[in-house]
C-alpha positions as CSV (number, residue, x, y, z in Angstrom):
1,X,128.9,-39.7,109.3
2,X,131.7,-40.7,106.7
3,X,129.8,-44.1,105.8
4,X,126.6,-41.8,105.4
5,X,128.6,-39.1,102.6
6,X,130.1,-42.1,101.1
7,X,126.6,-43.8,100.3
8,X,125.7,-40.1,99.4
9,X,128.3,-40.1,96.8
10,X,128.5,-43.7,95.5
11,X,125.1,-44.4,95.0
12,X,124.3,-41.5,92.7
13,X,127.5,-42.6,90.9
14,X,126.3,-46.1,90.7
15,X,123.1,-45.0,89.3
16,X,124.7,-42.6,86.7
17,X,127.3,-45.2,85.6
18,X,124.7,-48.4,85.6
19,X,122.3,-45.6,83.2
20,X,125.2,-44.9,80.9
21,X,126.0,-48.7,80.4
22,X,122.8,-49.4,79.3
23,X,122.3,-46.1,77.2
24,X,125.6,-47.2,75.4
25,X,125.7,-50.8,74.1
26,X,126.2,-50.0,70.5
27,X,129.1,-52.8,69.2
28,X,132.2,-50.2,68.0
29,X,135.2,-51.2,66.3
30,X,138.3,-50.3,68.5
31,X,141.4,-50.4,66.1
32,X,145.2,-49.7,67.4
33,X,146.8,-49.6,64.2
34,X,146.5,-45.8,62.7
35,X,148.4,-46.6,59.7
36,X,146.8,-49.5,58.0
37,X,145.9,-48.8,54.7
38,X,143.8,-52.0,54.2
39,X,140.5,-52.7,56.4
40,X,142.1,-56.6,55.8
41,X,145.2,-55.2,57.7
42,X,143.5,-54.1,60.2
43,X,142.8,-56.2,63.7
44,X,139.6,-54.4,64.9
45,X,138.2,-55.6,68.6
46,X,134.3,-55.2,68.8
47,X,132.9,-54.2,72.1
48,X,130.3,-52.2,73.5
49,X,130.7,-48.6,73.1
50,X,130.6,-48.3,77.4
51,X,133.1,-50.7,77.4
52,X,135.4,-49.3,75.6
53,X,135.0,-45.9,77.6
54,X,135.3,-47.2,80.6
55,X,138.7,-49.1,79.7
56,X,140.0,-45.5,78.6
57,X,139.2,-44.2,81.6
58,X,140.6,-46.8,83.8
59,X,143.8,-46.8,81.2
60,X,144.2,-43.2,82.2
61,X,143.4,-43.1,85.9
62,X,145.9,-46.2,86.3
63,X,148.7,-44.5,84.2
64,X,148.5,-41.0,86.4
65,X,148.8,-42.8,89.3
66,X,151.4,-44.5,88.2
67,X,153.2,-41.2,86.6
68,X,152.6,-39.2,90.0
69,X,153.9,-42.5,92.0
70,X,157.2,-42.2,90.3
71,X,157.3,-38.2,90.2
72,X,156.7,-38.3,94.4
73,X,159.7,-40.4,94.7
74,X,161.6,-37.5,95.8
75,X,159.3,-36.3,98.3
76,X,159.0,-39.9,99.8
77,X,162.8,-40.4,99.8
78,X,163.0,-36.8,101.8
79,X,160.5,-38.0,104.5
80,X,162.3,-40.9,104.9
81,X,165.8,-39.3,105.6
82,X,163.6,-36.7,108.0
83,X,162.5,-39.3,109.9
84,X,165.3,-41.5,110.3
85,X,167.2,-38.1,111.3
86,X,164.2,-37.5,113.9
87,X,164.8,-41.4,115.4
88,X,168.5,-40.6,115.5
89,X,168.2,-37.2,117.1
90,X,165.7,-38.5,119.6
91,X,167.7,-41.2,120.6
92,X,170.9,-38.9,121.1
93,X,168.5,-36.7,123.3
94,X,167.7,-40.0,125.4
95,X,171.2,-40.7,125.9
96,X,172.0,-37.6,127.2
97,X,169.1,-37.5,129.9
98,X,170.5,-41.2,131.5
């Protein structure tokens, strides 16, 4: 049943992204520098208009991940104490059945 909604979901996606890459292959200029004055200054990559979007999003996707990685750390430092507490607890309890 799960491998049957993930074909569900992924192929449509598939199909939708494939479309867009081939409805957007228009060479852009991608420049970094917003305070060149001179277009001589300026070190401008070419690449495909889907190209570039797709890097964006990848860019962003990786770089929340990353963000809520480090924000969990908390959270993840908690459950760790909790369940060396619950190992240490459980093996009092054992020691006082024997």
């Amino acid at each position: 049943m799960k491998r049957v909604l993930q074909w569900l979901v992924l192929v449509p996606l598939a199909i939708i992204g494939i479309a867009f890459a081939v409805a957007n292959r228009q060479i852009v200029g991608v420049n970094f520098d917003p305070f060149a004055t001179q277009p001589s200054e300026q070190i401008v990559f070419k690449v495909p208009l889907f190209v570039a979007l797709i890097l964006a999003l990848v860019v962003g996707v990786l770089s929340g991940g990353i963000f809520t990685w480090f924000t969990q750390g908390k959270h993840r430092r908690a459950l760790r104490d909790a369940r060396g507490e619950t190992a240490r607890l459980r093996a009092d309890v054992e020691r006082m059945k024997t």
